[in-house]
MIMAR-883969 format. One record per residue (C-alpha): residue number from 1; x negated, y negated, z; residue in one letter. Coordinates in nm, 2 decimals. Layout:
MIMAR-883969
KEPA    i      xx      yy      zz  aa
KEPA  NUM       X       Y       Z   A
...
This chain:
MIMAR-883969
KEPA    i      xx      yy      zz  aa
KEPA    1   -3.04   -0.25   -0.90   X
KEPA    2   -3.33    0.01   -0.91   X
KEPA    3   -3.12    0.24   -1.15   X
KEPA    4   -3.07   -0.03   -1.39   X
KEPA    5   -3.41   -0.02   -1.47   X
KEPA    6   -3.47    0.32   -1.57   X
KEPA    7   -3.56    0.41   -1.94   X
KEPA    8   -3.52    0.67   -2.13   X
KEPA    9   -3.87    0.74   -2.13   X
KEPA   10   -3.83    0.80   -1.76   X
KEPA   11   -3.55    1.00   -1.75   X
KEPA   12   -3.65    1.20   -1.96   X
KEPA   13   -3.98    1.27   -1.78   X
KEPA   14   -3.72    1.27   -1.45   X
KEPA   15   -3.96    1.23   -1.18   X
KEPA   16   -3.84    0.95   -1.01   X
KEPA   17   -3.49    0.95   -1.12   X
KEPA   18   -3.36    1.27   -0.91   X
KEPA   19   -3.57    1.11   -0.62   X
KEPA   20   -3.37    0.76   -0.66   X
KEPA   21   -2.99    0.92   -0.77   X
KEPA   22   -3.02    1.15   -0.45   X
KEPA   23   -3.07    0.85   -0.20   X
KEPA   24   -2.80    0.68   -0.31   X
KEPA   25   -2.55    0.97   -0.30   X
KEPA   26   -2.69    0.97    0.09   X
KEPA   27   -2.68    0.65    0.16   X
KEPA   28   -2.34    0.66    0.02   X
KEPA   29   -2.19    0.94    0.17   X
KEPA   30   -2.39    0.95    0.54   X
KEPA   31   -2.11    0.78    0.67   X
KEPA   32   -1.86    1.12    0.60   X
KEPA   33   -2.12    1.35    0.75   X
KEPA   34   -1.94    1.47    1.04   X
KEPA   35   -2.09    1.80    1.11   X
KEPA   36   -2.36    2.05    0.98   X
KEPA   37   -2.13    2.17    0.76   X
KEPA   38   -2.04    1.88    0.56   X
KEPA   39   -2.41    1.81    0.56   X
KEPA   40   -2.48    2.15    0.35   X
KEPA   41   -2.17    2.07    0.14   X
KEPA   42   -2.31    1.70    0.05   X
KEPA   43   -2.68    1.83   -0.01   X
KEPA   44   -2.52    2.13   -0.24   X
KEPA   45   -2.31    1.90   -0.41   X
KEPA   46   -2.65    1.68   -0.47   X
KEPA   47   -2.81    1.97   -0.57   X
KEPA   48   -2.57    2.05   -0.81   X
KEPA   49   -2.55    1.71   -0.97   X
KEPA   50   -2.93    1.64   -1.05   X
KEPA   51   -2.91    2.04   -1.22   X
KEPA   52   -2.68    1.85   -1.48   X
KEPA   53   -2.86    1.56   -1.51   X
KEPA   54   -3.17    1.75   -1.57   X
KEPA   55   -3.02    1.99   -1.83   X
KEPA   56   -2.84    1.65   -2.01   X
KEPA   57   -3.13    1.39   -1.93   X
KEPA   58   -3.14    1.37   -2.32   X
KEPA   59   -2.79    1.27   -2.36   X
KEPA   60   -2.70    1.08   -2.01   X
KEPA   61   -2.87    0.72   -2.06   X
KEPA   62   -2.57    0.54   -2.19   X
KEPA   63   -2.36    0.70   -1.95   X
KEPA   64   -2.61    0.61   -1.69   X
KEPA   65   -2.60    0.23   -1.75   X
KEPA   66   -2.23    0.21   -1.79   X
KEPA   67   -2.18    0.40   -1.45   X
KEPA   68   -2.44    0.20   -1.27   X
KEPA   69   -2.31   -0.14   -1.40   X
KEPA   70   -1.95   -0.04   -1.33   X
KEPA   71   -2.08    0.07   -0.97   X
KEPA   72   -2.27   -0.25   -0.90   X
KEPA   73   -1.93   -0.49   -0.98   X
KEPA   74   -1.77   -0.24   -0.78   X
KEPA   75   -2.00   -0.34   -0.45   X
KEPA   76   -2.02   -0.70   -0.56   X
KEPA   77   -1.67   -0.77   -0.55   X
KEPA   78   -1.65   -0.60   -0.20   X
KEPA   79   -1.90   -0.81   -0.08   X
KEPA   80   -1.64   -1.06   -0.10   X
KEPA   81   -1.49   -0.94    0.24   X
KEPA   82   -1.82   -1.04    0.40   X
KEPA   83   -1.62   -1.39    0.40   X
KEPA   84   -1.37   -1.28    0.60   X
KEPA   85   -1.54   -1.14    0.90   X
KEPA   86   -1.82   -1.42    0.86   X
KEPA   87   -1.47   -1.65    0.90   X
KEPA   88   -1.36   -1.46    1.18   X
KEPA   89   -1.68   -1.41    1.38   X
KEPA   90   -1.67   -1.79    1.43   X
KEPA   91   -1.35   -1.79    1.60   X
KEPA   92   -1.14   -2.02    1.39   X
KEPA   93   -0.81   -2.18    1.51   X
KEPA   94   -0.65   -1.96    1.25   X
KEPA   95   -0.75   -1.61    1.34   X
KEPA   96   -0.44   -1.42    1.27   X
KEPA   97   -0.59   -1.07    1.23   X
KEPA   98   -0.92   -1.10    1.42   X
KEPA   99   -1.11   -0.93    1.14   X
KEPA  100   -1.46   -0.95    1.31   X
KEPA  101   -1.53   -0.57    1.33   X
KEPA  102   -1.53   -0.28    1.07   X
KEPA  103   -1.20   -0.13    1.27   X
KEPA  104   -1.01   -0.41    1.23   X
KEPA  105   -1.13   -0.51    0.84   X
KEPA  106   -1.03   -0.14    0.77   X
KEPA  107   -0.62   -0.27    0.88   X
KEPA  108   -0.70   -0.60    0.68   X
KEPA  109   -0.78   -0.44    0.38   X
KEPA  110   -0.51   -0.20    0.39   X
KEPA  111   -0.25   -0.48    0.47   X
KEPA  112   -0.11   -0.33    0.80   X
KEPA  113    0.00   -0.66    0.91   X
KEPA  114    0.25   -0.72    0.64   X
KEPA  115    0.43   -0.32    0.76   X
KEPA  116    0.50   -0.04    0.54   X
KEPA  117    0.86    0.07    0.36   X
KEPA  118    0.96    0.32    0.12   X
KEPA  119    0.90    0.29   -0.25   X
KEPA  120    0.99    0.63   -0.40   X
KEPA  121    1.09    0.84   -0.15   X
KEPA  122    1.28    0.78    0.19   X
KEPA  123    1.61    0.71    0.37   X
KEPA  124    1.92    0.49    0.37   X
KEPA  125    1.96    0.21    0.66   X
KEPA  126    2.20    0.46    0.85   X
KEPA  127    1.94    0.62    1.07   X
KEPA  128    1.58    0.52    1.17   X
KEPA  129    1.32    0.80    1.08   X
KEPA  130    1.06    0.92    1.28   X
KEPA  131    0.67    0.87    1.31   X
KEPA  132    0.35    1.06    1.24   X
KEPA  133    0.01    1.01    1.33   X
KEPA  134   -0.20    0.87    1.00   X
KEPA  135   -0.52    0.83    1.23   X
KEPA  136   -0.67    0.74    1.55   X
KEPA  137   -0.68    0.40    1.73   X
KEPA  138   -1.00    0.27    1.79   X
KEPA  139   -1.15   -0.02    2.01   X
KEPA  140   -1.52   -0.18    2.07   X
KEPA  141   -1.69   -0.01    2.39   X
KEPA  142   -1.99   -0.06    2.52   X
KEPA  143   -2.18    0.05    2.29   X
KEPA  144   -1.97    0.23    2.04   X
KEPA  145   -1.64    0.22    1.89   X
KEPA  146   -1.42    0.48    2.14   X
KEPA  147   -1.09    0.66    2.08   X
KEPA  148   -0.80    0.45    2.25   X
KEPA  149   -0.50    0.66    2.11   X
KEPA  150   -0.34    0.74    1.81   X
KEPA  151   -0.22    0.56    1.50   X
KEPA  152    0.10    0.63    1.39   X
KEPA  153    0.36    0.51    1.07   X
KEPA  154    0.71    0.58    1.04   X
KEPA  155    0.74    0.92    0.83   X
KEPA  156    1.04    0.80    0.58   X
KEPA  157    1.04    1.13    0.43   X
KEPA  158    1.17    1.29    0.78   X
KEPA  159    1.51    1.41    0.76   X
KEPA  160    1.77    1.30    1.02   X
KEPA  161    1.80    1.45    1.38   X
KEPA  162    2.05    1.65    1.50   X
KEPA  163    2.16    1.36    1.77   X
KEPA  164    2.16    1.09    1.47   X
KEPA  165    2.38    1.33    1.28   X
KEPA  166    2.62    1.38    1.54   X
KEPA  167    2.62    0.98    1.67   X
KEPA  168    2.66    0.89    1.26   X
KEPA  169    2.95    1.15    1.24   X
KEPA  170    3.14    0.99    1.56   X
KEPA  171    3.09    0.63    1.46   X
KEPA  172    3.18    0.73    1.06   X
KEPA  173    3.44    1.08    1.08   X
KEPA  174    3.47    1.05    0.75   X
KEPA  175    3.11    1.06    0.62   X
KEPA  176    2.99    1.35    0.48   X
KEPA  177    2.64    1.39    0.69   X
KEPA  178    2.52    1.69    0.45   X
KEPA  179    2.46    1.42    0.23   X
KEPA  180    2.23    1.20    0.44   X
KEPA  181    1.88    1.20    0.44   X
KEPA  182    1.59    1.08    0.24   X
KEPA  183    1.65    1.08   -0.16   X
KEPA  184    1.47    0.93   -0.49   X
KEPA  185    1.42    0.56   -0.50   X
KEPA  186    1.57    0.41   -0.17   X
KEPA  187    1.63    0.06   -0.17   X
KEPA  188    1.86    0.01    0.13   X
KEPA  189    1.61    0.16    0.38   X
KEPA  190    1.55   -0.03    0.66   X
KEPA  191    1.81    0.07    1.00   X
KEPA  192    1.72   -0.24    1.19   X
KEPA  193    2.03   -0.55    1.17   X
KEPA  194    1.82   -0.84    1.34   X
KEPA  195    1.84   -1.04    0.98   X
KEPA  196    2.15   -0.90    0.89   X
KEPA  197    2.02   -0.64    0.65   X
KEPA  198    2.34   -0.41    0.66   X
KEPA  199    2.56   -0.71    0.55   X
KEPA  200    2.29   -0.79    0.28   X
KEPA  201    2.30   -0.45    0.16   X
KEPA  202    2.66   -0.35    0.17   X
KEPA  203    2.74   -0.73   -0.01   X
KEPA  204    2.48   -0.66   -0.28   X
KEPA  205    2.50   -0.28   -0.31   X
KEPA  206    2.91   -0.29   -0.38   X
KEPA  207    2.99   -0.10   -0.05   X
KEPA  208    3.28   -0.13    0.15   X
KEPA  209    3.25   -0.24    0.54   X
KEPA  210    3.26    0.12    0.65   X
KEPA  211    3.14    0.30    0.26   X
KEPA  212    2.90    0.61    0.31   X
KEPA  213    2.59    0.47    0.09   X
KEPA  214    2.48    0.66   -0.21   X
KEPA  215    2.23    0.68   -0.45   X
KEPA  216    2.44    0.45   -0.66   X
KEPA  217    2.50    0.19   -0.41   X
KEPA  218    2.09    0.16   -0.42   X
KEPA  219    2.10    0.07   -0.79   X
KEPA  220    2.38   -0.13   -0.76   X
KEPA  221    2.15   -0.32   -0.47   X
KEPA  222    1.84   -0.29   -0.68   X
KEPA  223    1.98   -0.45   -1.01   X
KEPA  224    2.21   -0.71   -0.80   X
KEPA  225    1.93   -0.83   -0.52   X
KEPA  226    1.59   -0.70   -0.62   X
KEPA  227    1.60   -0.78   -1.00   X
KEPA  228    1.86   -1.05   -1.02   X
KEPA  229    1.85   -1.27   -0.71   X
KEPA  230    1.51   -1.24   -0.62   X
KEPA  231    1.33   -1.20   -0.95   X
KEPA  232    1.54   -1.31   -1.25   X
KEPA  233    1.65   -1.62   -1.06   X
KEPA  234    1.37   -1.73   -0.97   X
KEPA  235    1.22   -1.67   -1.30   X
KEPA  236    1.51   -1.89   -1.44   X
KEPA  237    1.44   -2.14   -1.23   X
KEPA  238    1.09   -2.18   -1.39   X
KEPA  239    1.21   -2.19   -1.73   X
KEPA  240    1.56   -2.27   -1.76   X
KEPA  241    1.66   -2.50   -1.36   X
KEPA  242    1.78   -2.49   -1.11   X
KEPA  243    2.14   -2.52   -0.99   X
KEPA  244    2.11   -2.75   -0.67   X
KEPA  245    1.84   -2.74   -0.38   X
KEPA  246    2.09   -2.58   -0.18   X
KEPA  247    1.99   -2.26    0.02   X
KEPA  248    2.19   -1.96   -0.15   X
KEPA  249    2.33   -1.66    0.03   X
KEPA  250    2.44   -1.51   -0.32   X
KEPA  251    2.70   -1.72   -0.36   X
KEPA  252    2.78   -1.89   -0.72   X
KEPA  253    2.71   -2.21   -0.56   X
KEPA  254    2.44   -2.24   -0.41   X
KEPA  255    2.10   -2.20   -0.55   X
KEPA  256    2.13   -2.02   -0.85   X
KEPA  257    1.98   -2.06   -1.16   X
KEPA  258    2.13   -2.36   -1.45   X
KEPA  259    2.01   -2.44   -1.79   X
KEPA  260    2.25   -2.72   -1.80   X
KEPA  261    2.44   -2.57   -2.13   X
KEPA  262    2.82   -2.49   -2.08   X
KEPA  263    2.84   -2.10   -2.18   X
KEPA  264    2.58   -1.98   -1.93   X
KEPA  265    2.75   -2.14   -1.63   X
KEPA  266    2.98   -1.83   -1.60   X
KEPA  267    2.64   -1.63   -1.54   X
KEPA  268    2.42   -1.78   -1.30   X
């Protein structure tokens, strides 16, 4: 809030200015100083920074106040999050996530809990990729945080190993397992089968009980379940109605969409 006071009459005398701009670069970046080193980089980089504010203090005022007031929404809309460990810290019934410390706030923000899956880039649901370590695992000590192991997500870019090959090429002869791996835009992804996710995907992606998946079994699944079932119909549903209250599996007639008017009953 200090910055927002300046003037241009004291920037461009800049004697308290460089003083103020380089304590909050510190304050803001003391928690990456890790070593000597990073300490030189982060007081050259300071260094650096009030040289062009100096040679451009005639010209940087508005660019000032709209970097300042863009930084100060910034903090106050993270200051939200105080809520949630203020919540937690008192130990409610419903806890879930236990965000009372800075390690666990830092898997709360970053929505751990709700697991990770391909978007653009990553496999089909006939083998399970492997991990790699994002991080380490830390836990509250004594009197500092220590290391307790390491955190690790699944790598979906990984390729398939040689023992997956071979155990997909004796359950499937007739696969072609040059073509397996991790492609462009994956939508049937995930190898486990405790909710049925094969059926799901070989039912909505046009596959066969014993069909190699393809790229174009993923749009098929994409524009079938994604788009249509779980967007479109529910979209309908708001605008247009519903069919019954019946729980659909994709059927045509269970839950589907229904605007009541003759011609669009072949379509729902």
């Amino acid at each position: 809030m200090i910055g927002l006071r300046f003037k241009d009459s004291h920037i461009h005398k800049f004697t308290g200015f460089p003083v103020w701009l380089s304590a909050i670069i510190l304050l803001f970046g003391f928690p990456f100083i890790k070593s000597a080193g990073n300490f030189f980089l982060l007081l050259l980089g300071i260094g650096v920074l009030v040289a062009i504010c100096y040679y451009y203090k005639r010209n940087i005022v508005s660019f000032l106040k709209i970097a300042l007031w863009s930084a100060t929404f910034v903090i106050l809309g993270y200051t939200t999050y105080f809520t949630t460990l203020v919540r937690s810290s008192a130990n409610p019934s419903v806890d879930m996530y236990n965000v009372d410390n800075p390690v666990s706030l830092v898997g709360y923000l970053t929505r751990e809990q709700y697991g990770d899956w391909p978007i653009l880039y990553g496999p089909d649901f006939v083998y399970r990729p492997g991990s790699k370590v994002v991080g380490n695992l830390y836990a509250k000590g004594d009197k500092e945080y220590v290391k307790i192991g390491e955190n690790r997500k699944t790598d979906f870019s990984a390729k398939p190993t040689d023992d997956d090959l071979r155990q997909i090429a004796q359950q499937h002869p007739h696969w072609d397992v040059d073509k397996i791996g991790p492609h462009l835009f994956p939508r049937m992804w995930d190898a486990g089968n405790e909710r049925n996710q094969e059926y799901v995907y070989r039912t909505f992606g046009n596959m066969g009980p014993d069909e190699q998946p393809n790229f174009g079994h993923n749009i098929m699944y994409f524009v079938n379940y994604q788009f249509n079932w779980m967007y479109w119909r529910y979209f309908m549903w708001n605008f247009a109605g519903k069919q019954n209250d019946l729980q659909g599996l994709g059927n045509r007639r269970d839950g589907n969409w229904n605007s009541g008017i003759n011609f669009d009953r072949q379509n729902v």
